[in-house]
N, C-alpha and C positions, 0 to 999 in steps of 0.2 A: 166494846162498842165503838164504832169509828166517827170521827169528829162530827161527819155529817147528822149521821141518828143523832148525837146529842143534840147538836143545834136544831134539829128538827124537831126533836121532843118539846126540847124547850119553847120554839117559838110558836108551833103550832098550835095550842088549844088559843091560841087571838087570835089569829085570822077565824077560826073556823065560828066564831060566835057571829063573823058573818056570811056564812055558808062558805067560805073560803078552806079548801082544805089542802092540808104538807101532808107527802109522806115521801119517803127515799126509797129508789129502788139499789141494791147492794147486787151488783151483780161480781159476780168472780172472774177468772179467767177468760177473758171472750177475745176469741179472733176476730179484728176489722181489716179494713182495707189496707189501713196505717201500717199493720202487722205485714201484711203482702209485699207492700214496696217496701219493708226493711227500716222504717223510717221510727217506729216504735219501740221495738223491743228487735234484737237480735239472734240470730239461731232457732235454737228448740227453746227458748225459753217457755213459752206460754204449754207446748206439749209435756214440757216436763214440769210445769206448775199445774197443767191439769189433769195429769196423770194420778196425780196424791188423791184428787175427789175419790167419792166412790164411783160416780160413773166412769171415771178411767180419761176421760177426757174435759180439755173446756169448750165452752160454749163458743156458737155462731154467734155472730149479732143477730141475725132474725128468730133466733130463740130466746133472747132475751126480750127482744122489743114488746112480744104484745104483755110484759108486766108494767112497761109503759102507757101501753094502750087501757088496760084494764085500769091502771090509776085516774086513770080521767074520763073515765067513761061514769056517767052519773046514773046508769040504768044498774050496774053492776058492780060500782065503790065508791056509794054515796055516803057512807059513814062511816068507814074507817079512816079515823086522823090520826096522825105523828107514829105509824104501824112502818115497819122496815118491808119490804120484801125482798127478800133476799134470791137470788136466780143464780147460783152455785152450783147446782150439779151434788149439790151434799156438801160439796166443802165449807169448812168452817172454820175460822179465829183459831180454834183450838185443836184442829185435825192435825196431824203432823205425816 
């Protein structure tokens, strides 16, 4: 579990007593703009980091965002607090 989950574990059930709610979203492999102009990561790195998922590749940013959008949306994730969501493509901690 990576630093953030914990601290979010922990910190979340206070705020949420008053309606206030944490949760992280864990995204994987994701191509940004950063990655384009070379300024992030170099080469194939992110292709050959997201080759290992099972989907075979990693994520866009605009595939990841609406786990963004969904977490603050109060129609559709009003009650889950200190929950990871993880936006991976299947990869995981433990996949090799």
């Amino acid at each position: 579990m990576s630093a953030t989950a914990v601290l979010t574990k922990s910190i979340a059930p206070h705020p949420a007593e008053r309606g206030i709610r944490a949760g992280p979203v864990s995204p994987g492999p994701t191509r940004t703009v950063l990655d384009l102009t070379g300024r992030r990561f170099t080469g194939d790195y992110l292709t050959k980091l997201g080759s290992s998922a099972p989907t075979g590749r990693g994520s866009q940013s605009e595939e990841a965002g609406p786990a963004y959008v969904h977490l603050v949306s109060d129609t559709d994730s009003s009650f889950p607090v200190s929950e990871v969501t993880v936006v991976a493509g299947g990869l995981t901690g433990t996949r090799r």
